[in-house]
KETORVO-661156 format. One record per residue: x, y, z of N, C-alpha, C in turn; residue in one letter. Coordinates in steps of 0.02 Angstrom, whole numbers, plus 50000, padded with zeros to 5 digits. Layout:
BEGIN
XYZXYZXYZa
...
***
This chain:
BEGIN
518375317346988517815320547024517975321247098x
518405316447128518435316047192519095321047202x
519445322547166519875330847178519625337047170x
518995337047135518595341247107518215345947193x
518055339347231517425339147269517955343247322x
518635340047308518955342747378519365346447378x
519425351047291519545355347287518845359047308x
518495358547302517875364047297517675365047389x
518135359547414517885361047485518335366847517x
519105365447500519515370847518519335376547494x
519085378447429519045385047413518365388047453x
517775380847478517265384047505517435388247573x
518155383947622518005385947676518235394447676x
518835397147609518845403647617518435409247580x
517635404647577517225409347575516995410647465x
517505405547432517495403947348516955400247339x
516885401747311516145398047256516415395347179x
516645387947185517085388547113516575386247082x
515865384847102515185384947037515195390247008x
515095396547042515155401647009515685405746966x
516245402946995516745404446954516595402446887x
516505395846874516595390446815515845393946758x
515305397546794514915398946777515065404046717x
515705409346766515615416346730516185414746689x
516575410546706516945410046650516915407146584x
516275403346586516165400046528516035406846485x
515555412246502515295417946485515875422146448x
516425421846465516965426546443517135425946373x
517275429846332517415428246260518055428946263x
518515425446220519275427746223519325426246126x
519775431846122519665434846042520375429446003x
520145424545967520915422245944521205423645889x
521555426345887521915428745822522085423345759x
521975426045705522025420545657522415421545620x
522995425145642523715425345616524155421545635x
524075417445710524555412545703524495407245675x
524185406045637524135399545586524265402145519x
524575405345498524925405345434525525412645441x
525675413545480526435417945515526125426545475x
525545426945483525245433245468525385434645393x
525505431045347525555430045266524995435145247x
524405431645258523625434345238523425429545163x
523005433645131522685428845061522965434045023x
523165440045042523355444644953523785442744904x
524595441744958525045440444907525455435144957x
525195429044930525555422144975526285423344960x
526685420944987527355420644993527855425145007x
527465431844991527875438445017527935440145067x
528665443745084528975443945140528495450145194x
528605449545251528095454445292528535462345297x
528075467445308528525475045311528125478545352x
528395482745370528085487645418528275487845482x
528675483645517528885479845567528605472645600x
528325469145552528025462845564528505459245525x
528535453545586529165447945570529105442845606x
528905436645572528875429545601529235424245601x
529715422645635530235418945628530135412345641x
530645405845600530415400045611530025397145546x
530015391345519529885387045476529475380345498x
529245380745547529055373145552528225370745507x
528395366545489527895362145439527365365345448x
526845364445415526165363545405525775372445389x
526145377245393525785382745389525255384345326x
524765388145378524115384145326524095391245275x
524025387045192524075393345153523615396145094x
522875393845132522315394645106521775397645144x
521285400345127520865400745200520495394645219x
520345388445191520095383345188520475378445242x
521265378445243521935377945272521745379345348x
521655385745335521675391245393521005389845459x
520575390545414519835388145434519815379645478x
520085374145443520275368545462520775370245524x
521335372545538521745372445586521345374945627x
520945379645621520585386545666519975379345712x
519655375245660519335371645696519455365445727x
520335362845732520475359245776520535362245853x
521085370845851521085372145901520445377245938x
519885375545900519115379145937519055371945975x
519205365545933518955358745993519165358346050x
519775360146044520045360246096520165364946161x
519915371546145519865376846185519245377946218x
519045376046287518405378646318518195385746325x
517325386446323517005394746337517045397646267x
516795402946272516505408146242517275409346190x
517045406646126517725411446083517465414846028x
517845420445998517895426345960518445425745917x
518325427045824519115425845791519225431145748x
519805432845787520245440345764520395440445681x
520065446345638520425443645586520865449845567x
521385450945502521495456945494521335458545435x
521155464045389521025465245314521385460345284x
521965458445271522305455845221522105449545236x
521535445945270521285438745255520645438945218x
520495444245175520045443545123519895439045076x
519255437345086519395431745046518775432444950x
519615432944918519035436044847519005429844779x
518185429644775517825424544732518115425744673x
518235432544650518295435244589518865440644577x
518845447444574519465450044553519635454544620x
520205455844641520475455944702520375462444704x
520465464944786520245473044777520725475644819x
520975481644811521405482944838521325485844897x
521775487744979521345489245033520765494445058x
521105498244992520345504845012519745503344991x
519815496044916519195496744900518865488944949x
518995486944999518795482245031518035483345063x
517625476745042516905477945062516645470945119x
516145471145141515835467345166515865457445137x
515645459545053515655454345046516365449145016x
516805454445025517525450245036517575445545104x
517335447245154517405443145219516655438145233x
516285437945176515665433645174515775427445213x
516185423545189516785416345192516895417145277x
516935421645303517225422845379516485423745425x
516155425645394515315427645429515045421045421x
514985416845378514865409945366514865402545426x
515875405445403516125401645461516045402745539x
515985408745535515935413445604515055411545632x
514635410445603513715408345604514085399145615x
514215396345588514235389445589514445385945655x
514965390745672515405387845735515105392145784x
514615396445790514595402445860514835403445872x
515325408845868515945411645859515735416645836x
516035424845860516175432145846516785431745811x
516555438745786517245442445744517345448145764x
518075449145773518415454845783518965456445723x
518925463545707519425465645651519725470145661x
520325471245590520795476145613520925477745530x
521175484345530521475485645445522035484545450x
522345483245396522885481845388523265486145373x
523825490045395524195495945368524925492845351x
525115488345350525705485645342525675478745295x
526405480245268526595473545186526225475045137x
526225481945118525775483745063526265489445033x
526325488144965526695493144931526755501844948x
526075504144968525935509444983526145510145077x
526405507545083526715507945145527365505045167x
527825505545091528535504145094528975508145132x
528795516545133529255518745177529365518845235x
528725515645249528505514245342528165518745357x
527635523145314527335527545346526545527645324x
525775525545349525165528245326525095531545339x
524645534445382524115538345404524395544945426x
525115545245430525525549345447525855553445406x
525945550445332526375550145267526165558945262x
526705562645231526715566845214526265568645136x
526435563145082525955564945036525285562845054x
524935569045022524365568045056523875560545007x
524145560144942523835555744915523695546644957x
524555544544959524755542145016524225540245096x
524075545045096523765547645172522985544945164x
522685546545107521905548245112521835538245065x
522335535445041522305529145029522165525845093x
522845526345132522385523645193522045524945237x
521565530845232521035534745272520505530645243x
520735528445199520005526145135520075518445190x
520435514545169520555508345173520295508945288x
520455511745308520405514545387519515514445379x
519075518145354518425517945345518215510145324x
518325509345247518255502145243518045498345295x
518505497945330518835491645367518185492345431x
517995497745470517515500645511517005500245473x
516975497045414516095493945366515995490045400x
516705485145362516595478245383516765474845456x
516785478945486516785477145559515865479245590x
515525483245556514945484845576514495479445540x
514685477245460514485470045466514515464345482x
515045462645526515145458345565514775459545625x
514795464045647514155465445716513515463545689x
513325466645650512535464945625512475459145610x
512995453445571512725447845558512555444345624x
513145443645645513165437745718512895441145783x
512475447745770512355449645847512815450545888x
513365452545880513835453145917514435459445920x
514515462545957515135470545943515725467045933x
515815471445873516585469845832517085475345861x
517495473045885518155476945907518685478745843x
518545483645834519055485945755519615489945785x
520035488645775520825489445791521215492245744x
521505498345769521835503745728522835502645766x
523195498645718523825500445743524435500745684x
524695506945666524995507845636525875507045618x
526255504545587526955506245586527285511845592x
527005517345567527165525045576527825526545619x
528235528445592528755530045641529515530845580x
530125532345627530765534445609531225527945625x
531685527345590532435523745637532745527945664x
532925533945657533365538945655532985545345698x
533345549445749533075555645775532795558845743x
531945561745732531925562945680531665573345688x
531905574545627531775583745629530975584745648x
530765581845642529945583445644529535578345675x
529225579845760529175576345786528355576245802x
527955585045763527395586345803527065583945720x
527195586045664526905587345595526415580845584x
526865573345596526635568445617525945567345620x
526185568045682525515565445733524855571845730x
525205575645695524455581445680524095577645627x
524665574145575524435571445541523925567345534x
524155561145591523925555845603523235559245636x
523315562645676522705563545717521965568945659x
522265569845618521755572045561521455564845512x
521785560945500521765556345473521265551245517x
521405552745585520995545345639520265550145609x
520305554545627519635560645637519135559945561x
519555558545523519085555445441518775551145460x
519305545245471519175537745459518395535845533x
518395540045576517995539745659517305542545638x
517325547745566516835552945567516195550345564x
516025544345525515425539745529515415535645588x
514625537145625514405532745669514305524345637x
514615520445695514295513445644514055508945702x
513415508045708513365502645755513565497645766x
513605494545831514125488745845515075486645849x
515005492945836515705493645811516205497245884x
516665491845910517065496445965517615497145925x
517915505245908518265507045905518775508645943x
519545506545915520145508745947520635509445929x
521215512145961521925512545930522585511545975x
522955507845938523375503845981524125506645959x
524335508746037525005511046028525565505446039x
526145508545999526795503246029527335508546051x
527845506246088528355509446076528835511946055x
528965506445997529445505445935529435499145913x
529605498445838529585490945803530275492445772x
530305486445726530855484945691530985492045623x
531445496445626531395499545570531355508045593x
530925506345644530715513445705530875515345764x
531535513045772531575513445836531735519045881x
531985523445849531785532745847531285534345878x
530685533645844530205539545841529505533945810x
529085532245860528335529645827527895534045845x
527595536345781527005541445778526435539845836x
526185535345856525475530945869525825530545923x
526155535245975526295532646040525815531846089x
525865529746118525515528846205525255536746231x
525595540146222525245547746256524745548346190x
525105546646138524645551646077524115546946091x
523845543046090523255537746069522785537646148x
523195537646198522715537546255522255546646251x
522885549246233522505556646236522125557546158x
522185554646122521605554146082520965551646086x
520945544046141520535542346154520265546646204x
520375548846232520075554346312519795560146269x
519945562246211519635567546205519335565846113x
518975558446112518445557646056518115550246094x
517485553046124516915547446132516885542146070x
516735537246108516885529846073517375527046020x
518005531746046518545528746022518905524546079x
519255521846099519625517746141520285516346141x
520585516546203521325516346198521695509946202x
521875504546139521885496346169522485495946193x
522585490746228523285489146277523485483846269x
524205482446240524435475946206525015475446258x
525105472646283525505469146350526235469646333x
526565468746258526975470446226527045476346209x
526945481446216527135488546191527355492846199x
527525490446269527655498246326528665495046319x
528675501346380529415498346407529605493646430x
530135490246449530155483946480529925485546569x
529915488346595529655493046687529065491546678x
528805493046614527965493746613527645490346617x
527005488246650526495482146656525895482646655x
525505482346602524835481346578524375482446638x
524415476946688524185476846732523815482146761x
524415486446784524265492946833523705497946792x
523975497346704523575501846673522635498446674x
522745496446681521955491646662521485494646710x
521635494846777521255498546833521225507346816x
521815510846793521895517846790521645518646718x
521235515546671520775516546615520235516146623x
520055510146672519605508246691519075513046703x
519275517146756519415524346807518755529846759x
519095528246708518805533946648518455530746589x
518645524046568518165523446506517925516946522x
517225517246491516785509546506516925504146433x
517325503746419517765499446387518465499146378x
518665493246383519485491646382519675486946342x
519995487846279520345480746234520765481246245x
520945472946249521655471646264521845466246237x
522655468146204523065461946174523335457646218x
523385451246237523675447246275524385444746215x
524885445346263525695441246205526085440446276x
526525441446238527205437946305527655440046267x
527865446246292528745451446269529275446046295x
529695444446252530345441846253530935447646251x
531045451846304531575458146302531275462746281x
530665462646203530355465446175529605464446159x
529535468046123528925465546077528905459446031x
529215455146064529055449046016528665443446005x
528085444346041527535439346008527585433346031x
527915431446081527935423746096527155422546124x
527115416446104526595410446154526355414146230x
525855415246238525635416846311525835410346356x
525905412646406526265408046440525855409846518x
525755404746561525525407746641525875408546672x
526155415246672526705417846707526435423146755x
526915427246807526355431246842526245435246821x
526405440746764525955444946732525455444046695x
525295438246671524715437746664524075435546701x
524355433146755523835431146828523835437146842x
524205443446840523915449146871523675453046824x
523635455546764523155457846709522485453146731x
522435447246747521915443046738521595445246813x
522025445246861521625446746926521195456146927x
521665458846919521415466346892520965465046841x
520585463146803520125460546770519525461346806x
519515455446842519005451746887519015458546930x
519545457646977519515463247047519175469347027x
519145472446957518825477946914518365478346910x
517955471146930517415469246881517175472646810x
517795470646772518065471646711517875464746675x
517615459846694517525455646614516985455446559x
516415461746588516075464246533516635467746496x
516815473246531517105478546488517875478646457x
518215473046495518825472046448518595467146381x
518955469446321518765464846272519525460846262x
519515454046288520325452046304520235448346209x
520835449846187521215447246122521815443946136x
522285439546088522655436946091523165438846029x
523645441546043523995443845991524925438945971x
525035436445945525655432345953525855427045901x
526095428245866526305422845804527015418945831x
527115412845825527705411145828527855403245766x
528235405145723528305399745669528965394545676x
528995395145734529555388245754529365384245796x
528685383945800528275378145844527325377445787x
527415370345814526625368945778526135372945809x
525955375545753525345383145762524735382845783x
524675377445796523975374845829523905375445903x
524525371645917524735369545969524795378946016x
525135381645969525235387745988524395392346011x
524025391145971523435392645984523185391646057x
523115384446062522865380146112523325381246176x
523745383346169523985383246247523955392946259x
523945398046220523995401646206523395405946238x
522915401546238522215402446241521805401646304x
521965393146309521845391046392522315393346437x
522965397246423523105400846468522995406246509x
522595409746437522175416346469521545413546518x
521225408646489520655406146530520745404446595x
521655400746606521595398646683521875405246717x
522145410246698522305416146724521675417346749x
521005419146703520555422746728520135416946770x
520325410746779519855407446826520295408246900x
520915407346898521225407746943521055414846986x
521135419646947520705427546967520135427646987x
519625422446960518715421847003518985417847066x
519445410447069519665407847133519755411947189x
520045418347177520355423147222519715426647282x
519935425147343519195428947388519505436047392x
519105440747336519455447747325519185452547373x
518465451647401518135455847418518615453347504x
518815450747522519095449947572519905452447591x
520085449947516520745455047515520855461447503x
520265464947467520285473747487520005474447552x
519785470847578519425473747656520155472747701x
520525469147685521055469447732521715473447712x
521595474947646522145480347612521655487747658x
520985487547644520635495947683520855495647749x
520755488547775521205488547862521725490947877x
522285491047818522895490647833523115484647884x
522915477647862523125472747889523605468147831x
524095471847795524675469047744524735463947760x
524865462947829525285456847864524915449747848x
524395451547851523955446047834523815446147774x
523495449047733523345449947669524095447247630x
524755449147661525285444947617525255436347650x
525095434747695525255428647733524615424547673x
523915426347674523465424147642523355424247549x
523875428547547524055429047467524375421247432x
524855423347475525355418147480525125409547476x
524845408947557524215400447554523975402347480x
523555405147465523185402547421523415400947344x
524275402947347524385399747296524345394247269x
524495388247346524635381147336523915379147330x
523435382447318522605379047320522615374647261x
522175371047250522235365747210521765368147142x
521985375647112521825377847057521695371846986x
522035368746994522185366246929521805360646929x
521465355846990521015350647000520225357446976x
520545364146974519425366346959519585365446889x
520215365446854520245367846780520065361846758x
520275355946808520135349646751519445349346738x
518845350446788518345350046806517905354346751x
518345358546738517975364446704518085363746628x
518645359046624518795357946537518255351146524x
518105348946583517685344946553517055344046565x
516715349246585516125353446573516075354846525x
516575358046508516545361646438516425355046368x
516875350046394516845343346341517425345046319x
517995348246329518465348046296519105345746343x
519715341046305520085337346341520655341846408x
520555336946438521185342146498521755341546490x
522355345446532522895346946526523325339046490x
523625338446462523965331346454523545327946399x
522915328646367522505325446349522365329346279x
522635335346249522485338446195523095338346148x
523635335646168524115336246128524075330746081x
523965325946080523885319546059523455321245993x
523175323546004522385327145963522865331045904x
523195335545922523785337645879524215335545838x
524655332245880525175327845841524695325645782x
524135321345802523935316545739523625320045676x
523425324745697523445330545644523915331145581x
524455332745653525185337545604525265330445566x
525185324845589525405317145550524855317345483x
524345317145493523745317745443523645321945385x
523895330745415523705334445372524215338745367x
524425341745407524945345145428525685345145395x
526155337945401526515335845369526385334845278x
525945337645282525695333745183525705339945170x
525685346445184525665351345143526355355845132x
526415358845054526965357445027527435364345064x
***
């Protein structure tokens, strides 16, 4: 308490309010994905290998291979994570009482089990269809696919999925972020570069055609995956300019997708600009798109400061996107998570309205000199303060909680 008090004095004298910080951040929802606890498998077909360009590398113990499994891991690392959380799911974690359905014929009360859990814990849901590790998408192509049979399977399964994301809004009172991102694409230069994406863009235009309340719609580009590294249909021009020209669709931004030059960051303000919503994937590119562990590095203190500086934390809907199966998956959660949180507290720490007044001055000189001090502020004495507001353990104090887990339950499964 007594670092707390004198942290809170330094940040008072440059004009911070870290009550208020701690306030709005409890308020923030951060969306956790519930693929890193079983390496994005799903419930359809346990043990089969992933396709489409999804690939999770690594073996370590305990991956949970039930939703019961899943659910249990999900509620060690909710104990441990402070504020407002939301859990990402994707179609293929359906969970069926009786005879299994295949993705187009997917309904509401396949994800009953998730609305349940989702009411019990206070906790939102956010969803996504699944277009990938499904027979009908062996050649690497949906929504794009030349046969049209092909095509209108997953146009079907694309609607679906925008049900049950509108029943997930209606149950829990809460807007479901439904997420459109496809494998679509070439290895190879390919002859036909427009046919595509006419395709695709007839296909979004089905699946969009019903209004559904509660429901934020979007579509998420990459730049290339494993398999595509040619030519991905669902690029960055195609999908932003799809979103710009169809109301309440949305253009989401996964931190991993772009080029390696490219930085989330900058885009977050220049969307901003134009649409009153922004989803966004939080990961950590290793060279690539590879899904590591979020980490507090400075691109994510600056996605997180552009946030705030935006006054963007109504309208960004921040997600967490990142599997990694050569570390305990919990663990991966939990640090994964409170990283985004101290990004965006570190971003309320920031006296912003003072640093654009001296960026409008053209006083750099200072504005870099004062950038700079306020690194060494004693950020990490508000976080302790704030994890345990929340009731949940601080830095050094959650791992323990883990281990005895992986000893308990973790290690016992086969």
């Amino acid at each position: 308490m007594e670092r707390y008090e004198s942290a809170k004095e330094q940040y008072g004298k440059i004009g911070v309010d870290v009550e208020k910080a701690m306030e709005i951040l409890k308020t923030v929802p951060i969306s956790i994905h519930c693929w890193q606890g079983d390496d994005v498998t799903g419930f359809e077909n346990a043990g089969e290998a992933l396709t489409g360009g999804i690939q999770a590398t690594g073996n370590y113990p305990g991956k949970a291979r039930s939703p019961e499994e899943l659910m249990a891991d999900l509620d060690l690392a909710l104990s441990l994570i402070p504020g407002r959380k939301k859990i990402n799911l994707h179609a293929s974690y359906a969970i069926f009482e009786g005879a299994k359905a295949d993705r187009d014929a997917l309904k509401p009360e396949h994800f009953k089990g998730w609305v349940e859990y989702a009411k019990s814990r206070g906790v939102g849901l956010d969803f996504n269809p699944t277009y990938f590790s499904h027979p009908k998408a062996a050649d690497g192509l949906t929504l794009s696919h030349p046969d049209p049979e092909i095509r209108a399977f997953w146009v079907r399964h694309g609607i679906a999925s925008r049900r049950i994301a509108a029943y997930f809004a209606a149950e829990l009172g809460e807007e479901c972020v439904c997420n459109s991102w496809i494998p679509d694409g070439y290895k190879d230069i390919p002859a036909d570069r427009l046919g595509p994406r006419l395709r695709l863009k007839d296909s979004l235009d089905q699946i969009f055609a019903e209004k559904l309340p509660g429901v934020i719609d979007c579509v998420e580009s990459k730049v290339f995956g494993i398999g595509v590294e040619a030519y991905t249909v669902g690029s960055s021009e195609f999908y932003l300019s799809y979103a710009a020209s169809h109301p309440g669709v949305y253009n989401l931004l996964d931190n991993g997708h772009y080029h390696p030059t490219e930085v989330v960051s900058d885009k977050i303000p220049a969307l901003l600009a134009f649409f009153d919503k922004l989803p966004l994937h939080v990961t950590r590119p290793m060279r690539w798109d590879s899904d590591h562990v979020v980490l507090l590095e400075d691109e994510l203190k600056e996605i997180a400061r552009e946030i705030v500086r935006c006054d963007g934390l109504d309208k960004v809907k921040i997600g967490l996107d990142y599997f990694d199966a050569s570390i305990n998956r919990i663990a991966a959660w939990v640090v994964g998570t409170r990283n985004m949180q101290k990004a965006l507290l570190s971003a309320l720490l920031e006296p912003a309205g003072q640093f654009r007044a001296l960026q409008d001055e053209g006083d750099f000189t200072r504005l870099m000199a004062e950038r700079e001090a306020l690194k060494l502020y004693p950020f990490g004495d508000v976080w302790e303060e704030y994890c345990g507001r929340e009731k949940v353990p601080g830095e050094g104090a959650w791992f323990a909680q883990v281990m005895q887990y992986e000893k308990d339950i973790l290690s016992k499964r086969g």
